[in-house]
C-alpha positions in Angstrom: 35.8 -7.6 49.6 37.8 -3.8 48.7 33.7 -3.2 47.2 31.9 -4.4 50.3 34.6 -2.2 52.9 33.9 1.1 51.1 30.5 0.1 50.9 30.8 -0.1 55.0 32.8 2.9 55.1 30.6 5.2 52.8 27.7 4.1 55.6 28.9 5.3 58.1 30.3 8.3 56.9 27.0 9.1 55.7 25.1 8.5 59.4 27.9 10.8 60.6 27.6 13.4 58.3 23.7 13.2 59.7 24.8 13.3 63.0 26.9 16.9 62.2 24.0 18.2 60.5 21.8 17.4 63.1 23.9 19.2 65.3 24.5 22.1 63.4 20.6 22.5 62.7 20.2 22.6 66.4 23.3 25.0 67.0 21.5 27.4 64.3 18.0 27.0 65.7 19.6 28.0 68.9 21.6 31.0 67.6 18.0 31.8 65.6 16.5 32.3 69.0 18.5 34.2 70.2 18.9 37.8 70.4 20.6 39.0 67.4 21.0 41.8 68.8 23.0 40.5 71.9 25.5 38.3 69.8 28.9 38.7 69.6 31.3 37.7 67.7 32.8 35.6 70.5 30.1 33.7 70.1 30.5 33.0 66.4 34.0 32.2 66.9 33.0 29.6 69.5 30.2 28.3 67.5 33.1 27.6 64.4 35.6 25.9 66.7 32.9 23.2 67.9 31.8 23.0 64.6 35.8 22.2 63.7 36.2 20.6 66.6 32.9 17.7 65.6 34.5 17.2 62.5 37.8 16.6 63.7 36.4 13.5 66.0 34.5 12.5 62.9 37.5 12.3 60.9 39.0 10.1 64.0 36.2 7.7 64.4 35.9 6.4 60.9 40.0 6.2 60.6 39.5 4.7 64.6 36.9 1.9 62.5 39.2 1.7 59.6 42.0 0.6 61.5 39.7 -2.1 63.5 38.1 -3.8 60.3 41.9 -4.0 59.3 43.0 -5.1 62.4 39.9 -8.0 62.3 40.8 -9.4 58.4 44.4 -9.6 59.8 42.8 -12.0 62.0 40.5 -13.5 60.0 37.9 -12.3 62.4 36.1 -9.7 60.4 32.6 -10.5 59.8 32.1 -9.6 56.1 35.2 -11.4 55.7 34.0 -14.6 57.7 30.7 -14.8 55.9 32.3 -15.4 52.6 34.7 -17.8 53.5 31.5 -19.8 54.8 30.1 -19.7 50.9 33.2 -20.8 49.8 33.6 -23.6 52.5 29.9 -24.9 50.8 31.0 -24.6 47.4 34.1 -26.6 47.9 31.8 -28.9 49.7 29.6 -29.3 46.9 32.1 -29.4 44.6 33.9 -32.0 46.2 30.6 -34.3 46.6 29.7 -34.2 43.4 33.3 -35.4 42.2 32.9 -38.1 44.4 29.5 -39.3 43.4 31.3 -39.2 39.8 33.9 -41.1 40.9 31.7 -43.8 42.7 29.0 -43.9 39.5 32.2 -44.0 36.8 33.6 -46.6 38.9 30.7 -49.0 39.1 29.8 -48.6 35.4 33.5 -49.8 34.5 33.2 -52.5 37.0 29.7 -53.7 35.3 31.4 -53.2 31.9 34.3 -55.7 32.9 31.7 -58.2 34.3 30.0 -58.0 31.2 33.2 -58.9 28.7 34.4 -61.0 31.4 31.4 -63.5 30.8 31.2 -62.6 27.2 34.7 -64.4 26.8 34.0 -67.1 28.9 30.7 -68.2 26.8 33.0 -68.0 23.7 35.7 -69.9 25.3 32.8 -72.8 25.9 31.2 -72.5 22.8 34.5 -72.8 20.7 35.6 -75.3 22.6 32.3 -77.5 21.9 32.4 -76.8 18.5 35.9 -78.3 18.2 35.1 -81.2 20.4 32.0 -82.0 18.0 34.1 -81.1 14.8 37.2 -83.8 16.4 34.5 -86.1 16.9 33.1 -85.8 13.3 36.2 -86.0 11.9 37.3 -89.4 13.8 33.8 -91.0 12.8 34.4 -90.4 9.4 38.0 -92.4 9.7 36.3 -95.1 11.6 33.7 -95.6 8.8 36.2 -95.4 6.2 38.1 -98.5 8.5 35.0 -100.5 8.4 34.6 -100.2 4.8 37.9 -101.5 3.8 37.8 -103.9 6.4 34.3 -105.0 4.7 35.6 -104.7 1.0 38.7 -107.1 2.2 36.4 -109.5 4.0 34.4 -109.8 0.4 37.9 -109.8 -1.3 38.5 -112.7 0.8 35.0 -114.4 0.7 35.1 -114.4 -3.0 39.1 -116.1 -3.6 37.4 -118.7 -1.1 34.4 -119.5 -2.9 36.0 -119.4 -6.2 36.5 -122.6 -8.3 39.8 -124.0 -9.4 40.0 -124.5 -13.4 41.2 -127.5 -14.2 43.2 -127.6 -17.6 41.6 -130.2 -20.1 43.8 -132.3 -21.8 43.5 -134.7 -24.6 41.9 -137.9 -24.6 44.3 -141.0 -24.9 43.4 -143.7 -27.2 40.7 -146.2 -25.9 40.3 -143.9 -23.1 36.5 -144.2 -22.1 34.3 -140.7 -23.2 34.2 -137.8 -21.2 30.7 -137.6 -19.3 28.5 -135.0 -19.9 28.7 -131.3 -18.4 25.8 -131.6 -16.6 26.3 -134.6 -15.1 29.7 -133.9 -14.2 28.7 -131.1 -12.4 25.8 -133.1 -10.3 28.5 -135.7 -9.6 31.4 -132.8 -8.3 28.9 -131.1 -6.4 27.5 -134.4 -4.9 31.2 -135.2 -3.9 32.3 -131.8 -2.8 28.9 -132.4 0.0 30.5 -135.9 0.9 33.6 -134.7 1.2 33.4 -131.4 2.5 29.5 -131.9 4.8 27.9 -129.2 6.9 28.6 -129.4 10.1 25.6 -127.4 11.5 22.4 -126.8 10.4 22.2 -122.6 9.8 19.7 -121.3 7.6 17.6 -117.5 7.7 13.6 -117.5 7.5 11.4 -113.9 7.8 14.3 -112.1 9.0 15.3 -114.6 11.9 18.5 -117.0 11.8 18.2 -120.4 13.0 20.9 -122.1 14.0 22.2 -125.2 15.8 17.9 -125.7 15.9 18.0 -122.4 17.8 16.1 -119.0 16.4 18.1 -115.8 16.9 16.7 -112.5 16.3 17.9 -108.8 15.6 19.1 -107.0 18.3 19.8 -110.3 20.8 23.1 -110.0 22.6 25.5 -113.5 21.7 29.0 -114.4 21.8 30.7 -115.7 18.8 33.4 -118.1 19.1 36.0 -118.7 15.8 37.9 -121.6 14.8 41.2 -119.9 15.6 40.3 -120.0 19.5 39.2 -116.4 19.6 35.8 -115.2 21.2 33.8 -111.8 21.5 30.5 -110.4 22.9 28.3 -108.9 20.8 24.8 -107.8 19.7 22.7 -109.2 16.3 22.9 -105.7 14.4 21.1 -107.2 11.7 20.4 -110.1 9.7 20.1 -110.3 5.3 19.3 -113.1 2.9 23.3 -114.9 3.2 25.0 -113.0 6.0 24.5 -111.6 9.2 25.6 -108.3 10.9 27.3 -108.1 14.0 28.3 -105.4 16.6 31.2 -105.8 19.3 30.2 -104.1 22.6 34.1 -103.3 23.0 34.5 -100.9 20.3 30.6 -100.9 18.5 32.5 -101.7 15.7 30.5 -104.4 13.1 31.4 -107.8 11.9 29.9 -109.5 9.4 29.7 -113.8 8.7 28.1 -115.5 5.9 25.9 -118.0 6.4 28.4 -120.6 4.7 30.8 -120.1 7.8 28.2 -120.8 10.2 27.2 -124.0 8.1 30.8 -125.0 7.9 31.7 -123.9 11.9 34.4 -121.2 11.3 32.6 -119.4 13.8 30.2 -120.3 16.0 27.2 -119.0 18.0 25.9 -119.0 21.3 23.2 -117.1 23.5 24.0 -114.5 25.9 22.5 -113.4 28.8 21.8 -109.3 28.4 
C-alpha cells in the first residue's frame, strides 16, 4: 500500500512539474518576443516571483492531496485501499469454500468407512454364530449316536443272557437206573417240549425284505404303533427290516428301536398299522 501511495504521489508530481514547465516555456517564449531592448529588470524580478510563487502552490497541492488520501484510509474510504480489501474479501472466500468442501468430502468418506465396518462386523457376528450353532449341533449328534449304541450293545447284552441255555450238571447214574438216551435224541425231545411248553403265540416271519405278521405284510418305511407287554405303546415308522430283526424309528425323538423276530413270535411286543 506505502509502494502504490508514492507510486500515486510521484504521478502527480510529475504532471505538475509539466504543468510548471509548460508555463515557464510560455513565460520565456513571451519574454523571447519581446524587445530585449525594452526590458527591465522589473520585469525579471516579476517573472522570478511568479515563477516562486507557481511552485509554492505546487508544493501546497500535493501536501493538500497528501493529507486527503490520509484522511480517506483513516476512513477506509480510499480507493487503492478499498480495492485490495475487495481481493482479500475473495480470497478469504475461496479459502473458506474450499475448507468446507474438505470438510463435507472428509466427512462423507468417514461416514462410508463406518458403514462399511459396521456391516463387516455384523456378517462376522452371523457367520460365527452359524458356525457355532452347526458345530453345537455336530457335537450333540455325536452323543446321541454314541446313546443309541450302548443302548443297542445292552439290548444284545440282554438278547443273548435270554437266549442262552441253562447247563445242567450231570450226575451219576444210580444202580438199575435205566440208560441215558442219546444226545441227539435228547435234544429233539427238549426242543419238542420247549415248543409245547413254551408255543408261538403269533405267526411272524420275514420274506424278500417284507415282515409278515399276524397274516399281515409290513414294509419299510410304513408308519405302525408298537404295543409291549409292559402296557407301554409308541408311534413309529419301519426304518428297516434284516434277516431276524427289524428296525424301528419313534417320531417323538427319531430315535431307533430294534425287536427280534422271536419277540414278535412270542408277543413281547406287538404290531399294528397306522394310518400316515
Amino acid at each position: 500500500m506505502l509502494r502504490t501511495r508514492k507510486a500515486t504521489i510521484f504521478r502527480d508530481t510529475t504532471s505538475q512539474t509539466r504543468v510548471t514547465c509548460a508555463i515557464c516555456a510560455e513565460l520565456a517564449s513571451n519574454v523571447s518576443f519581446a524587445d530585449t531592448e525594452d526590458a527591465s529588470e522589473t520585469d525579471m524580478i516579476r517573472f522570478e516571483g511568479e515563477f516562486t510563487e507557481i511552485k509554492e502552490q505546487m508544493y501546497l497541492d500535493k501536501l493538500n492531496n497528501l493529507r486527503d488520501q490520509l484522511m480517506q484510509l483513516e476512513e477506509g474510504t480510499h480507493p487503492e485501499f478499498l480495492r485490495k480489501i475487495k481481493k482479500l474479501e475473495a480470497i478469504y472466500q475461496e479459502r473458506l469454500w474450499l475448507n468446507e468442501a474438505f470438510l463435507a468430502f472428509e466427512t462423507e468418506r468417514i461416514e462410508k468407512e463406518y458403514i462399511s465396518e459396521k456391516k463387516a462386523a455384523v456378517r462376522e457376528f452371523e457367520n460365527r454364530k452359524i458356525e457355532l450353532k452347526e458345530n453345537l449341533i455336530l457335537e450333540l449328534e455325536e452323543k446321541r449316536k454314541a446313546i443309541e449304541n450302548e443302548r443297542i450293545t445292552l439290548e444284545l447284552t440282554s438278547d443273548s443272557i435270554e437266549s442262552k441255555p441253562v447247563t445242567t450238571r450231570k450226575l451219576r447214574r444210580r444202580p438199575n437206573e435205566p440208560l441215558p438216551m442219546p444226545e441227539k435224541r435228547k435234544r429233539a425231545f427238549d426242543n419238542q417240549s420247549d415248543s409245547d411248553s413254551s408255543p408261538n403265540v403269533f405267526d411272524a416271519r420275514i420274506e424278500d425284505g417284507k415282515l409278515n405278521y399276524d397274516k399281515k405284510w409290513f414294509h419299510r418305511g410304513q408308519p405302525v404303533l408298537i404295543k409291549s407287554k409292559d402296557g407301554s405303546e409308541f408311534n413309529a415308522v419301519l426304518a428297516s427290516i434284516g434277516n431276524s430283526e427289524i428296525w424301528l424309528k419313534k417320531t417323538t425323538d427319531n430315535s431307533k428301536f430294534r425287536i427280534f423276530l422271536s419277540n414278535l413270535q412270542k408277543g413281547k411286543f406287538t404290531l399294528q398299522r397306522r394310518a400316515s
